[in-house]
MIMARRO-443211 format. One record per atom (N, C-alpha, C): residue number from 1; residue in one letter; atom name; z, y, x negated. Coordinates in steps of 0.001 Angstrom, whole numbers. Atoms other than C-alpha are relative to their C-alpha. Layout:
BEGIN
r pos = NUM&code = A&site = CA&z = Z&y = Y&x = X
...
//
This chain:
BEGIN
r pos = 1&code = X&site = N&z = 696&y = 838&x = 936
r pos = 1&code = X&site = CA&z = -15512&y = 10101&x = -35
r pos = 1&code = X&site = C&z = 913&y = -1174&x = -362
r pos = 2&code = X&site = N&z = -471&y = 1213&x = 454
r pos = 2&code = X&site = CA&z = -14389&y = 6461&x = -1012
r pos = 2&code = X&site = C&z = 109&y = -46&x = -1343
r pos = 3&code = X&site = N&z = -315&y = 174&x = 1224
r pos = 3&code = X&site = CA&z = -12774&y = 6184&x = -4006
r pos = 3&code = X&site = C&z = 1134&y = -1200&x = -254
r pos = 4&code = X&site = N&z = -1441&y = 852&x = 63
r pos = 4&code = X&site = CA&z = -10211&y = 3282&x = -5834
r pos = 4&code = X&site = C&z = 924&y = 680&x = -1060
r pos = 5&code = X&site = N&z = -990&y = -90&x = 866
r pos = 5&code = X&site = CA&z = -7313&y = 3568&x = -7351
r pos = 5&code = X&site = C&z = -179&y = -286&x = -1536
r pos = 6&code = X&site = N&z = 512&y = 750&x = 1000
r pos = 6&code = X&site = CA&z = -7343&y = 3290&x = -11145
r pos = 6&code = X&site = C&z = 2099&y = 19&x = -464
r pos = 7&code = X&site = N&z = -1406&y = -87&x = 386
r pos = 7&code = X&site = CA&z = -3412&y = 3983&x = -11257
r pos = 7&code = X&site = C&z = 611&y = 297&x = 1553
r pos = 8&code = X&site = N&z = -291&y = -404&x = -1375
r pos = 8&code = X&site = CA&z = -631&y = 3825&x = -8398
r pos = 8&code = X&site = C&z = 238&y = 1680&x = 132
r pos = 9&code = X&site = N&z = 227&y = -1274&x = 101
r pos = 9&code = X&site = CA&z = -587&y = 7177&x = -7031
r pos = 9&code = X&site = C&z = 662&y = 396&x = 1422
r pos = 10&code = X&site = N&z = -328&y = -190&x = -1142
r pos = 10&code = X&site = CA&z = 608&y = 9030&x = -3760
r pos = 10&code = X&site = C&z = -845&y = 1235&x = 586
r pos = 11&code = X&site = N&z = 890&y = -1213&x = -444
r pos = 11&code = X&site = CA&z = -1942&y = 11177&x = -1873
r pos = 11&code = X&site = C&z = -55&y = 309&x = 1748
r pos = 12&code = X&site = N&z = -144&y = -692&x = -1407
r pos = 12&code = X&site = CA&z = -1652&y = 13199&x = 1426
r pos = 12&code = X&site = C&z = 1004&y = -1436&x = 735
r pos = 13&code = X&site = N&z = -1183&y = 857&x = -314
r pos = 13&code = X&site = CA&z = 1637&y = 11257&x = 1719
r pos = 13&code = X&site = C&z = 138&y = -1084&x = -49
r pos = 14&code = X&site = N&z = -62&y = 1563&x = -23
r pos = 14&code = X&site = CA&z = 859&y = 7631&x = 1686
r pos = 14&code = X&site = C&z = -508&y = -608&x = -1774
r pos = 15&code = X&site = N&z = -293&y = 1007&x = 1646
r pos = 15&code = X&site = CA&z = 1076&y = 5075&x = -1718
r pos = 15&code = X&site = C&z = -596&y = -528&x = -455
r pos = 16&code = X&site = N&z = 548&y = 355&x = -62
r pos = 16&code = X&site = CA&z = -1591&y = 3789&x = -2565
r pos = 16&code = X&site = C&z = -47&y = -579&x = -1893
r pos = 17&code = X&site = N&z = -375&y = 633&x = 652
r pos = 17&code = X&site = CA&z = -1627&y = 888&x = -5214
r pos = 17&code = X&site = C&z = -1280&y = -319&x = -1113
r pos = 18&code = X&site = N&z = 1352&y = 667&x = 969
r pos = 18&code = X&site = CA&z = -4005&y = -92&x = -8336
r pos = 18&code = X&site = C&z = -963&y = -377&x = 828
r pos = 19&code = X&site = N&z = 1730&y = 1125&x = -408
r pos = 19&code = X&site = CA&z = -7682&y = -1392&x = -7308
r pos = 19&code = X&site = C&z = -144&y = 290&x = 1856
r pos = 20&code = X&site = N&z = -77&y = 68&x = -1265
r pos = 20&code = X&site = CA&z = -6883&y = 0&x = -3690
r pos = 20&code = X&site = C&z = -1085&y = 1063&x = 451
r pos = 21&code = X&site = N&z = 1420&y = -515&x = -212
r pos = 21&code = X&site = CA&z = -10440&y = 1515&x = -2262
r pos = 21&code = X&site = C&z = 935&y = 1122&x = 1333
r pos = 22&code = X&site = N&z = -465&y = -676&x = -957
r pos = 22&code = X&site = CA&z = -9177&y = 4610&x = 199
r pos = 22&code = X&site = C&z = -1183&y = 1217&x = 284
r pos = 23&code = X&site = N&z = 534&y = -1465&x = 25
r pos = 23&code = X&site = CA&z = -10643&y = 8147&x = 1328
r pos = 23&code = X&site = C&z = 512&y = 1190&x = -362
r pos = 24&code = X&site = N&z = -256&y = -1452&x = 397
r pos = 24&code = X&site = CA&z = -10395&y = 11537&x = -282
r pos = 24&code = X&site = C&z = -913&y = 829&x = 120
r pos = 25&code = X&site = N&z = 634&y = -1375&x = -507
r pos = 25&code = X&site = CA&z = -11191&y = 14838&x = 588
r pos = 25&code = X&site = C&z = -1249&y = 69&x = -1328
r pos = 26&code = X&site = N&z = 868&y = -408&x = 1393
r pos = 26&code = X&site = CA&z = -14740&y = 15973&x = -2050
r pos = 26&code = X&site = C&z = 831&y = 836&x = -467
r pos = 27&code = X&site = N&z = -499&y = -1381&x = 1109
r pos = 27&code = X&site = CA&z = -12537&y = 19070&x = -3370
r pos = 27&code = X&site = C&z = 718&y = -1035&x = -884
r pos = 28&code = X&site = N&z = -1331&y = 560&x = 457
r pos = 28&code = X&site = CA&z = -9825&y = 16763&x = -4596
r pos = 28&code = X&site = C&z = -188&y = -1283&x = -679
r pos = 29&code = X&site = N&z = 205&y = 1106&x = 916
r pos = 29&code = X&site = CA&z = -11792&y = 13754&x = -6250
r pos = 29&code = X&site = C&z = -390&y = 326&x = -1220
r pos = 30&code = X&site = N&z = 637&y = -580&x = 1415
r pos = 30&code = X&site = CA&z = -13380&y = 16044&x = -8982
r pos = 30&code = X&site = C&z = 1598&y = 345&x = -518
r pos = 31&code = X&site = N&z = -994&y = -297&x = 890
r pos = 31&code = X&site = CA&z = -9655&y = 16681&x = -9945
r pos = 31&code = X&site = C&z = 940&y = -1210&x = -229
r pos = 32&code = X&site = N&z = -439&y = 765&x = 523
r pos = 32&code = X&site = CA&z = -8442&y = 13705&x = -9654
r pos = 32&code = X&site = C&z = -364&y = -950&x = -969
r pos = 33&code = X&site = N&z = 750&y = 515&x = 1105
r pos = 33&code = X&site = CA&z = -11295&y = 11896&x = -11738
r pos = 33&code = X&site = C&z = 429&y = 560&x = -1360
r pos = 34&code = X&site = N&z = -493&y = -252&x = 888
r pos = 34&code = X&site = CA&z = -10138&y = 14184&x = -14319
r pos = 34&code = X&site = C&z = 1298&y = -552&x = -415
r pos = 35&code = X&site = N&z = -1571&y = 729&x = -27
r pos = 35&code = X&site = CA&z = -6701&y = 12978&x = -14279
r pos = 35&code = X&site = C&z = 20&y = -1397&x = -145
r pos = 36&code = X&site = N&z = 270&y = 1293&x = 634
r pos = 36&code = X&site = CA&z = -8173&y = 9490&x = -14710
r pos = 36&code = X&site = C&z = 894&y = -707&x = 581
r pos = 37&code = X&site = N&z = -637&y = 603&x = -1074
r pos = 37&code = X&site = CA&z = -6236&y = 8370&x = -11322
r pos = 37&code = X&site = C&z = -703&y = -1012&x = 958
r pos = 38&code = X&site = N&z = 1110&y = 947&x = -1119
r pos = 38&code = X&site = CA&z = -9523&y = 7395&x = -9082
r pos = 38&code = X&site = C&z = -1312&y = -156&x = -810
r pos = 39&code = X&site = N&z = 1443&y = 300&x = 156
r pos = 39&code = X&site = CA&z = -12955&y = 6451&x = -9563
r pos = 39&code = X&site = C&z = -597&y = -154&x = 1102
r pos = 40&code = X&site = N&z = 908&y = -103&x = -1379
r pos = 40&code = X&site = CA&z = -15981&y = 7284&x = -7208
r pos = 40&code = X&site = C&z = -414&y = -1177&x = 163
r pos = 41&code = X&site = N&z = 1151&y = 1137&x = -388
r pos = 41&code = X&site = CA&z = -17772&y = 4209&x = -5789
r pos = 41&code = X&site = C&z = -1663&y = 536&x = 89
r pos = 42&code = X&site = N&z = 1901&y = -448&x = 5
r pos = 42&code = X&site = CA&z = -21679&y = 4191&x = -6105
r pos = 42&code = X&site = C&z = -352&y = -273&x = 1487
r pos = 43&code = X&site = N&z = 680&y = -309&x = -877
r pos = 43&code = X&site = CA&z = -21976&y = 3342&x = -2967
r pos = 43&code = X&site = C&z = 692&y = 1020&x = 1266
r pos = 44&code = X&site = N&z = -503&y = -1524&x = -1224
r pos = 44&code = X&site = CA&z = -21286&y = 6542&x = -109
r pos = 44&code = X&site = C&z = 28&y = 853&x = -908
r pos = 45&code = X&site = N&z = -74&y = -863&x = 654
r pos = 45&code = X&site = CA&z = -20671&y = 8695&x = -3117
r pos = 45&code = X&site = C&z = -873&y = 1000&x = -304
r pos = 46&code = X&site = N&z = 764&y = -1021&x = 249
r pos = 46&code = X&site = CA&z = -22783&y = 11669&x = -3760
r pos = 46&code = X&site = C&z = 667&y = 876&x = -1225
r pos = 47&code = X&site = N&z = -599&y = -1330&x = 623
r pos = 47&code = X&site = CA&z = -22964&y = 14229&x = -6618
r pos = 47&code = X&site = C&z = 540&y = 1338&x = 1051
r pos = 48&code = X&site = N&z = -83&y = -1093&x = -494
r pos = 48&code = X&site = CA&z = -21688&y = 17412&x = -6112
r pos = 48&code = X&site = C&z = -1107&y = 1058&x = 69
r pos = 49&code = X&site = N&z = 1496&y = -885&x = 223
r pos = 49&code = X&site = CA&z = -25208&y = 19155&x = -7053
r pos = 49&code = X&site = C&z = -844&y = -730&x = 349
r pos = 50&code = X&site = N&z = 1072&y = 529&x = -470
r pos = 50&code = X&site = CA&z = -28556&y = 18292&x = -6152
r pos = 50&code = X&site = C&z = -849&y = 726&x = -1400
r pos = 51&code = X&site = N&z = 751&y = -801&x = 900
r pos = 51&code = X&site = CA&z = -30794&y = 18538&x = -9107
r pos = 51&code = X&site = C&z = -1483&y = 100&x = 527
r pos = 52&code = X&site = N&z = 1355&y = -387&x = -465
r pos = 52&code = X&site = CA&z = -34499&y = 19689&x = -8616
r pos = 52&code = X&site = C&z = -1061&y = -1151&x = -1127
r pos = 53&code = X&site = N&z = 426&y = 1288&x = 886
r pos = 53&code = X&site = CA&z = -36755&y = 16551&x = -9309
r pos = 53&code = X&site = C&z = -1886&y = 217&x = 728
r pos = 54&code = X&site = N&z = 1276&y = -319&x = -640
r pos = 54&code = X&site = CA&z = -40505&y = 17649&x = -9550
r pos = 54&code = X&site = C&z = -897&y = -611&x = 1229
r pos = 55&code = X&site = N&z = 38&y = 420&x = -1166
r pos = 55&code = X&site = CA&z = -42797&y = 16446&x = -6767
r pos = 55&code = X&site = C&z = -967&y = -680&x = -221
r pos = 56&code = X&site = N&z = 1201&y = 1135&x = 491
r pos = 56&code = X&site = CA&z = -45565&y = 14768&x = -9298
r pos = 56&code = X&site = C&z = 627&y = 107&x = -1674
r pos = 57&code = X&site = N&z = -323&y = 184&x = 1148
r pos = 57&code = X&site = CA&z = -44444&y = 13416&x = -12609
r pos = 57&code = X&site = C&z = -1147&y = -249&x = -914
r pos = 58&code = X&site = N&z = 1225&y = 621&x = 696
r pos = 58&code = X&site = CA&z = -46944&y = 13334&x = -15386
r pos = 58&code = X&site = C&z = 91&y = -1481&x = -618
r pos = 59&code = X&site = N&z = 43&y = 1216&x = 689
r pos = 59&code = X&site = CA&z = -48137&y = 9986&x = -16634
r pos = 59&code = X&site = C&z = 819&y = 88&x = -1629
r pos = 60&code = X&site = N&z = -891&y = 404&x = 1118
r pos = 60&code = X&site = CA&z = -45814&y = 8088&x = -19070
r pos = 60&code = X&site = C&z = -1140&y = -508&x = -1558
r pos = 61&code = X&site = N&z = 1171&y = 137&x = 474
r pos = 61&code = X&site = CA&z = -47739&y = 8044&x = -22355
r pos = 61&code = X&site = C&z = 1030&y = 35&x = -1129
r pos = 62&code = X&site = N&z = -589&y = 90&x = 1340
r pos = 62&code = X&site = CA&z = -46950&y = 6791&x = -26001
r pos = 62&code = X&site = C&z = -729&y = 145&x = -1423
r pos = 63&code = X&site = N&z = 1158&y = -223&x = 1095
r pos = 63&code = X&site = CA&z = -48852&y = 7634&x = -29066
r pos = 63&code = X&site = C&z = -1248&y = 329&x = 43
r pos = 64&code = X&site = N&z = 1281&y = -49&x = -444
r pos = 64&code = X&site = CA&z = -51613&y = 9308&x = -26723
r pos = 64&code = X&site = C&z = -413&y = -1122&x = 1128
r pos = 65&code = X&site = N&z = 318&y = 981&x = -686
r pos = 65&code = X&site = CA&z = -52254&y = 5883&x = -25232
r pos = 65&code = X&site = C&z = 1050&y = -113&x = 1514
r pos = 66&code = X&site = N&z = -134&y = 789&x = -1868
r pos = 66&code = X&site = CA&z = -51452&y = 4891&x = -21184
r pos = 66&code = X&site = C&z = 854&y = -996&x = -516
r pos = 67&code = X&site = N&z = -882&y = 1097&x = 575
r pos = 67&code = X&site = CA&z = -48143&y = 2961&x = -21419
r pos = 67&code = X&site = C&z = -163&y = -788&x = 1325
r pos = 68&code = X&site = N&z = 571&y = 812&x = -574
r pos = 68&code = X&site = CA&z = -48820&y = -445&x = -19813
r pos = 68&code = X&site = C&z = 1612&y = -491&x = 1603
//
């Protein structure tokens, strides 16, 4: 997964500097996000879960009335 730097850091041996966009393993970005080292990019990134997103949403409705 593509992640940047938010601090310099050294991962699977090489140095990698502030604002520098690299790849990390998925096990190892959920611990480093904690550590407040990397940040995921929105784009390639995926959660780790898949939530369950019905397959018909009921109409959006406000005070009874059909919102426009």
């Amino acid at each position: 997964m593509k992640v940047k730097a938010l601090k310099n850091l050294i991962y699977d041996g090489a140095f990698y500097k502030v604002g520098e966009v690299f790849t990390m393993k998925d096990t190892d970005v959920t611990n480093f996000e904690m550590l407040k080292l990397v940040i995921r990019l929105l784009q390639g990134s995926r959660p780790d879960f898949k939530a369950n997103v019905p397959n018909a949403l009921p109409p959006l409705t406000v005070d009874g009335k059909k919102k426009k």
